[in-house]
C-alpha positions as CSV (number, residue, x, y, z in Angstrom):
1,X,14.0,-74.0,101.4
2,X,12.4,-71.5,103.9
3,X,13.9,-70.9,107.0
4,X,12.1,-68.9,109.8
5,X,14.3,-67.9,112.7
6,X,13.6,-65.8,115.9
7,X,16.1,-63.5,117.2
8,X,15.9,-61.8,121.0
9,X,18.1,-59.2,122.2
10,X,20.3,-60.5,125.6
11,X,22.4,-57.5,126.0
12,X,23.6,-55.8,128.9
13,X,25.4,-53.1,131.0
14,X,22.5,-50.6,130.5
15,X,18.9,-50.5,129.2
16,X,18.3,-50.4,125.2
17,X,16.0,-48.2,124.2
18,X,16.0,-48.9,120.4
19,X,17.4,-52.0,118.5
20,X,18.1,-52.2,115.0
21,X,18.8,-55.7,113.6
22,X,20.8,-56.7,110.0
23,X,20.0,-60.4,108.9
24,X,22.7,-60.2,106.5
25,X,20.0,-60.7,103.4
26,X,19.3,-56.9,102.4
27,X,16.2,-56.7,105.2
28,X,16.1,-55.2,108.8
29,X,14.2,-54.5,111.2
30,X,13.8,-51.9,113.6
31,X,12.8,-51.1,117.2
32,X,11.9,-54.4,118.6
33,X,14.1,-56.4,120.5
34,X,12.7,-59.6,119.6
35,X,12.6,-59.7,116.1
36,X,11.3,-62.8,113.9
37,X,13.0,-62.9,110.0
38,X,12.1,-65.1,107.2
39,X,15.0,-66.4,105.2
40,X,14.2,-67.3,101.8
41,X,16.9,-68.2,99.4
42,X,19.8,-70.4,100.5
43,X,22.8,-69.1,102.0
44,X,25.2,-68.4,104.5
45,X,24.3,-65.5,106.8
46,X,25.6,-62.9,109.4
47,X,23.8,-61.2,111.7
48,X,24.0,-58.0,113.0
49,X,22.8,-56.5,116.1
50,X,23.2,-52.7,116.9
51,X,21.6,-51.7,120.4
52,X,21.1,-47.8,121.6
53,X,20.1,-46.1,124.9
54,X,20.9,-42.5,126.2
55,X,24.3,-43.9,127.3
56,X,24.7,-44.4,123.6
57,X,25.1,-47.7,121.5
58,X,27.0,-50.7,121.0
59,X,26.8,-53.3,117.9
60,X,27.5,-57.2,118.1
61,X,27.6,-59.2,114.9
62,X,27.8,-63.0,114.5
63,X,29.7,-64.3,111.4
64,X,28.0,-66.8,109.4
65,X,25.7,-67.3,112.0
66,X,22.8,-68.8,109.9
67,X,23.1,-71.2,107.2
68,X,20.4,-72.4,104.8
69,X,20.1,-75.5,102.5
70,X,19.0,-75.6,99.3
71,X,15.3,-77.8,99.0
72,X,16.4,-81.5,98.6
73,X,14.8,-82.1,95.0
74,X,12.9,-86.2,94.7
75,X,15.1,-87.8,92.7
76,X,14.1,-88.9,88.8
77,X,15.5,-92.5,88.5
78,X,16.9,-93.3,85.0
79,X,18.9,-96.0,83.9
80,X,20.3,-98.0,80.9
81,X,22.5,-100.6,79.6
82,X,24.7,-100.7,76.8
83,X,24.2,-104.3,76.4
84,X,20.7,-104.5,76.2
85,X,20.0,-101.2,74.2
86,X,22.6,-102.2,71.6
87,X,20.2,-105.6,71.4
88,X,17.4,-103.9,71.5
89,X,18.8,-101.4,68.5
90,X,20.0,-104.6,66.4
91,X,16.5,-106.5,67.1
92,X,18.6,-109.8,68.9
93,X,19.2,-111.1,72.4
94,X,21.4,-112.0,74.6
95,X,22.6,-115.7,75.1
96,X,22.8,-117.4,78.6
97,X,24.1,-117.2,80.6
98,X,24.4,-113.2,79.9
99,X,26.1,-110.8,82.1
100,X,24.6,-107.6,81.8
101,X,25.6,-104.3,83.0
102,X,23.4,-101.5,84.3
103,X,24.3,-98.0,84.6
104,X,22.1,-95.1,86.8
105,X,22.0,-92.1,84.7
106,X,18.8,-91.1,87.2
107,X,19.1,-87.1,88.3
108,X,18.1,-85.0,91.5
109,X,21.6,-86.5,93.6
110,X,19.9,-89.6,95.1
111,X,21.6,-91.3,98.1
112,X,20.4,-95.2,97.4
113,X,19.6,-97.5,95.0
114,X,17.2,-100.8,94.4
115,X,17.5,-102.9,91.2
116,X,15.1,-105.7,90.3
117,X,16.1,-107.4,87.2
118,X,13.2,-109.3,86.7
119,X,14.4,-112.9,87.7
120,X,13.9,-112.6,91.5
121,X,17.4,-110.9,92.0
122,X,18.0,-107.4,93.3
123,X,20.9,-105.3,94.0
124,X,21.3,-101.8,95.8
125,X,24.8,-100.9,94.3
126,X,24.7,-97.7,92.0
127,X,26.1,-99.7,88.9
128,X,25.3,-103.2,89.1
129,X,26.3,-106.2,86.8
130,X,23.8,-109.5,87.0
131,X,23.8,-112.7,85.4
132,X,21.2,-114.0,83.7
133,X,20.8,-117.8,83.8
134,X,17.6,-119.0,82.6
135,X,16.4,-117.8,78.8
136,X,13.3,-115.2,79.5
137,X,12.3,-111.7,78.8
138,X,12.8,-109.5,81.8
139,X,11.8,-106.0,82.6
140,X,13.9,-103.9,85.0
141,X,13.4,-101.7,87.4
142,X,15.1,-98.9,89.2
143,X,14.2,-97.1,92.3
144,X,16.5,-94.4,93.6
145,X,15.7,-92.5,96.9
146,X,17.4,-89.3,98.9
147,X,16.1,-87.0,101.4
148,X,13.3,-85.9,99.7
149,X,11.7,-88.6,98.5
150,X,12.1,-91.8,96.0
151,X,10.7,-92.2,92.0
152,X,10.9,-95.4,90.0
153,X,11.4,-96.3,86.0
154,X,10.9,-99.5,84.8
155,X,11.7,-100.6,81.2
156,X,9.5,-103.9,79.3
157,X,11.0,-106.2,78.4
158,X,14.3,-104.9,78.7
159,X,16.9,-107.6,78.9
160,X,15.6,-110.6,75.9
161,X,17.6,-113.7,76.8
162,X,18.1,-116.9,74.7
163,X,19.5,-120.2,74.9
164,X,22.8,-120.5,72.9
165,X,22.6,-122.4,69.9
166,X,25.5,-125.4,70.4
167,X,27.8,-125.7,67.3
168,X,26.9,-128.3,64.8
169,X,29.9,-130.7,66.2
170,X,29.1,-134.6,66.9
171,X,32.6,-136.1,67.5
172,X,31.5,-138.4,69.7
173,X,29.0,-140.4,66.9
174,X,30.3,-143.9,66.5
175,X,32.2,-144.2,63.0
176,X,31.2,-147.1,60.6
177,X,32.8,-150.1,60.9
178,X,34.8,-149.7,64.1
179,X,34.7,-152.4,67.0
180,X,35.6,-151.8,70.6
181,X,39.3,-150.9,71.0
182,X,40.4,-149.3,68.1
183,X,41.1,-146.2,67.7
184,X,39.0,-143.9,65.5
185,X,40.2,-139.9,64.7
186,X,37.2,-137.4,64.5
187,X,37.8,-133.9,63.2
188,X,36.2,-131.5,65.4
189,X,37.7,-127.9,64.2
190,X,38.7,-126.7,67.8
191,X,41.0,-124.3,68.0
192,X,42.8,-124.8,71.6
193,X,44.5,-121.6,73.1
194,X,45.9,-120.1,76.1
195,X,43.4,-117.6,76.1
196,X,41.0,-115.2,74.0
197,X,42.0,-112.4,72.0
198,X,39.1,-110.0,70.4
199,X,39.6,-107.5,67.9
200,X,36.8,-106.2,66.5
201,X,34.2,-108.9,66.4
202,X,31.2,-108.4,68.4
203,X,30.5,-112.4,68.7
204,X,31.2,-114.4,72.0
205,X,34.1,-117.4,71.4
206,X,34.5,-119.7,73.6
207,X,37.1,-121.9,74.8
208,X,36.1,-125.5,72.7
209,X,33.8,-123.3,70.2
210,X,34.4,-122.8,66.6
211,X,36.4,-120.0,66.0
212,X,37.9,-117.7,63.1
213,X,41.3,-117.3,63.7
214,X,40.9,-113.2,63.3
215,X,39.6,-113.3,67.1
216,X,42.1,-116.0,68.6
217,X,45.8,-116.3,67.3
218,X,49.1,-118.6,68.9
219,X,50.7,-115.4,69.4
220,X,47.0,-114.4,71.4
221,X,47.4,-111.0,70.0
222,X,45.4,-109.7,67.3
223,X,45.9,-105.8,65.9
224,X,43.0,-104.6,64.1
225,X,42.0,-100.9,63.3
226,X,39.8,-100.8,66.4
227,X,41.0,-102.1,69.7
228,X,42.1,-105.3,71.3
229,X,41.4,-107.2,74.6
230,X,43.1,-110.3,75.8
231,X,42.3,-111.5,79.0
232,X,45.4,-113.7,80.5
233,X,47.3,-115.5,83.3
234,X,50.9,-115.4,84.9
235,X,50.3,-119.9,84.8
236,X,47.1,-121.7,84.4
237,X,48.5,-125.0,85.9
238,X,48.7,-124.4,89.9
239,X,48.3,-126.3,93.0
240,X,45.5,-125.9,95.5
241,X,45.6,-123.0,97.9
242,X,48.4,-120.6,95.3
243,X,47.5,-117.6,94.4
244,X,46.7,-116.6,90.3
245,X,47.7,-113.5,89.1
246,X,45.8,-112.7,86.1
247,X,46.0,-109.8,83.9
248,X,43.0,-108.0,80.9
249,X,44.8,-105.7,78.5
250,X,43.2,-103.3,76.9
251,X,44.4,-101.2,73.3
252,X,42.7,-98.2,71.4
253,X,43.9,-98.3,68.5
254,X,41.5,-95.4,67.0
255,X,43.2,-92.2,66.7
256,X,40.5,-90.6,67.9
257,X,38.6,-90.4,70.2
258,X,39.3,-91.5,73.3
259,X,37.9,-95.2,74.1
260,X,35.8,-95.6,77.6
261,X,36.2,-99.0,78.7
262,X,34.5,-101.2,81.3
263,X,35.8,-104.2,82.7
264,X,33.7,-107.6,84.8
265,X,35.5,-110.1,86.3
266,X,33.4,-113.2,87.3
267,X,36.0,-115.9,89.3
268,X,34.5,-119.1,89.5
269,X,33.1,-121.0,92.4
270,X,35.6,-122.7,94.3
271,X,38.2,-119.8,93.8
272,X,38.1,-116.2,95.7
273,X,39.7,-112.7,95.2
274,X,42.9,-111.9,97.4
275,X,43.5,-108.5,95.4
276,X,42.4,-106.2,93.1
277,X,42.0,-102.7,91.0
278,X,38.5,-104.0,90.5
279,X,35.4,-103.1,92.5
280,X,33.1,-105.6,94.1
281,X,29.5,-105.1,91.9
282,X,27.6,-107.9,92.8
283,X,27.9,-111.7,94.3
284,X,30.8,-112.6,93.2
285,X,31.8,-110.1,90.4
286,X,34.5,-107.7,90.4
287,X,34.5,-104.5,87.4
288,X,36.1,-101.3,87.0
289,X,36.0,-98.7,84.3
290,X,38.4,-96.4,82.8
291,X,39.3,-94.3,79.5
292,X,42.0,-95.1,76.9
293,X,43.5,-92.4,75.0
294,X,44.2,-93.1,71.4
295,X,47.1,-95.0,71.0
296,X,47.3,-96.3,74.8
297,X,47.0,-99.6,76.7
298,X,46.3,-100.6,80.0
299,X,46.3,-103.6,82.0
300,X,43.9,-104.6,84.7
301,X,45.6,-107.0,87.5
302,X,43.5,-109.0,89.7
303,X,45.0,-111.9,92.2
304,X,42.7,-114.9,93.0
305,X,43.3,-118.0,94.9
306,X,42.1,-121.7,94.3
307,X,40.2,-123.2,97.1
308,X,39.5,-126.5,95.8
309,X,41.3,-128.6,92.7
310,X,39.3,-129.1,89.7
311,X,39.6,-127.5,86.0
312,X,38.0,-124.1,86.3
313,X,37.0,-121.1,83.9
314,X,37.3,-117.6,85.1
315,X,34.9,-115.2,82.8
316,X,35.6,-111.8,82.1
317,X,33.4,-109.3,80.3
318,X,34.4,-106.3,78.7
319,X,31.8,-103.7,76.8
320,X,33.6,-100.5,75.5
321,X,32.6,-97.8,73.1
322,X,34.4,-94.5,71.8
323,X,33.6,-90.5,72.8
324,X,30.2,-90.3,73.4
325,X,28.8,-92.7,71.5
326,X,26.9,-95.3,73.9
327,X,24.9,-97.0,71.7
328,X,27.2,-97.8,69.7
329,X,29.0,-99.6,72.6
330,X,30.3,-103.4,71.9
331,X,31.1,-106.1,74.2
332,X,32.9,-109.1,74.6
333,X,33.2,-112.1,76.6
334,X,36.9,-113.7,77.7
335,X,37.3,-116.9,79.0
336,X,40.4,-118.3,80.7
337,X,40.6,-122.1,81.9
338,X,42.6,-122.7,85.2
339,X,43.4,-126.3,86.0
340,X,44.2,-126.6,90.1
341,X,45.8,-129.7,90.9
342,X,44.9,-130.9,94.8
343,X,48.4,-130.5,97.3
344,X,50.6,-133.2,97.6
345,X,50.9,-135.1,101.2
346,X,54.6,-134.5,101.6
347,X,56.8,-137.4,101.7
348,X,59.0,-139.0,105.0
349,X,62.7,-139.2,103.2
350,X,65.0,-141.0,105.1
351,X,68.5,-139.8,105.9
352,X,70.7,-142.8,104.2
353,X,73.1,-141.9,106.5
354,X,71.4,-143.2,109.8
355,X,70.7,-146.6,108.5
356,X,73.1,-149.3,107.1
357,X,72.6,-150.7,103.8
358,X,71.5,-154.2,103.8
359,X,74.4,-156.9,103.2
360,X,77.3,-154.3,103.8
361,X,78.9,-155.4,106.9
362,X,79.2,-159.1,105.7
363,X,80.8,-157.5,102.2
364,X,83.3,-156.4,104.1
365,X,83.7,-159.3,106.5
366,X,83.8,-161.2,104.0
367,X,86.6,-159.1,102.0
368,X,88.7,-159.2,105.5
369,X,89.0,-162.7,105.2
370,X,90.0,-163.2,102.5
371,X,92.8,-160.8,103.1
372,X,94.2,-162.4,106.0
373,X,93.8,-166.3,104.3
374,X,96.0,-164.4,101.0
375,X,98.6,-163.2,103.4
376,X,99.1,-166.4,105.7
377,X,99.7,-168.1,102.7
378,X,102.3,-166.0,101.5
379,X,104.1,-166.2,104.9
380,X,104.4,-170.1,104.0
């Protein structure tokens, strides 16, 4: 940046006759007492004025008295997703609904952001997640602006999205020779936990899907030569209105090296976040990243609270990857079910002490009586 600045002598007590100034950037200028200097590299300057009559001379400076910036530079926007590059890399998509995460890598220190994903949604946060809900290929688009200017990049056909293909599983087909009323067993090879554990399998499991029991255990811990993420809650069963606190661990077990790790929490309509570690990155999504050292663990906390009953599934996502090795990233999806159960109206006891109990005063009426007719007679 260029800076031109004019400078104009105001001193008094006497009449100069000659002024020398010092702009503090190796120049000077002489005899003129207003004096116009061009500043061409940024800096911090001081400037120097020395004026001199026959009465003799006297300097002033000024300390840091100009200050130049360095030219804003337009922004190159440049983004990418470990999700969709590893995709892209394998030749497969994504299934939906897919939560994909989006990273700016763009250069030149812009000050805003605009994402379109393709499917009519946008975001201005510098690191977005968005789901995708409807199968489609979508191009993406980032536009990152500062002082200087703005730039785009788009990417074709970036994020490939399919319909999942549903497991082979008809349990609900009516067996042969069954009439109404009976009951009829169906093997349907679901395995039924408290929650996920992955270790090394790049494949989403669901809750109800067919699973190997390598990726979900009774113990829901799996150690494998990798890492492990398990994503789980203080209680599943609560009432309306109580608060969840739910925890996703995280374990490098590489020895080296170090593991970055990125975490999306996606709480479910019908429940909302009352505290967090996690970041707010979109509509209704919550992430954070960190690094694991070989060897270490971590656990993520995040508090939400049920609004309404109802059986409910909060997702989390986790993509991670070791050193520097992006594209070689992996990620996984957790699922955790939540089943809310609606308050109970609570109920009018009555104190059994402020009411008598029905038939007890002729009991005992009845017993006096009897007492007195048993002692007359023994008088006789």
């Amino acid at each position: 940046m260029v800076l031109v600045v004019k400078f104009a002598d105001t001193s008094t007590g006497g009449v100069p006759t000659s002024w020398y100034w010092d702009f503090g950037d190796g120049t000077n200028s002489e005899d003129a007492q207003t004096a116009v200097h061009t500043f061409t590299k940024p800096g911090t300057y001081t400037v120097t004025l020395t004026v001199t009559n026959d009465g003799g001379s006297d300097t002033v400076s000024k300390a840091n008295y100009i200050m130049v910036s360095a030219a804003s530079e337009v922004p190159i926007a440049s983004f990418y997703s470990p999700q969709a590059e590893k995709e892209v890399a394998r030749g497969e998509s994504l299934d939906v609904p897919a939560t994909v995460s989006f990273i700016d890598s763009s250069t030149g220190s812009p000050t805003s952001w605009f994402w379109d994903f393709g499917d009519g949604e946008t975001s201005t946060v510098k690191n977005p997640t968005h789901k995708y809900v409807e199968a489609g290929s979508y191009t993406v688009t980032l536009t990152v602006t500062n002082d200087a200017g703005s730039n785009k990049a788009s990417k074709d056909a970036y994020v490939l999205a399919v319909a999942k293909e549903q497991p082979e599983n008809n349990p609900t087909d009516p067996p042969e020779n069954k009439e109404t009323g009976q009951t009829v067993n169906t093997e349907t090879n679901i395995v039924n936990n408290y929650y996920n554990t992955h270790t090394d399998s790049p494949e989403d499991k669901g809750s109800g899907q067919n699973a190997d029991m390598s990726t979900l255990s009774e113990e829901n811990r799996k150690e494998s030569t990798s890492a492990s993420f398990s994503l789980h809650g203080e209680k599943t069963d609560v009432v309306c209105g109580e608060d969840i606190l739910l925890k996703l661990s995280a374990v490098n077990f590489i020895t080296k090296p170090p593991m970055h790790v990125q975490v999306i929490i996606i709480p479910p309509s019908g429940m909302s976040v009352s505290s967090s570690e996690f970041v707010q990155s979109g509509a209704g999504q919550y992430t954070t990243t960190y690094d694991l050292d070989p060897g270490q663990g971590k656990d993520i906390e995040i508090r939400i609270e049920s609004n309404q009953p109802g059986n409910f599934n909060v997702e989390g996502k986790v993509i991670y990857y070791f050193g520097e090795d992006i594209k070689g990233a992996e990620d996984y999806k957790l699922d955790l079910p939540i089943k809310v159960e609606p308050k109970s109206d609570p109920q009018l006891i009555s104190n059994p002490a402020s009411y008598p109990i029905p038939g007890l005063g002729v009991a005992n009426l009845v017993f006096i009586l009897m007492t007195v007719f048993i002692l007359k007679r023994k008088q006789k």
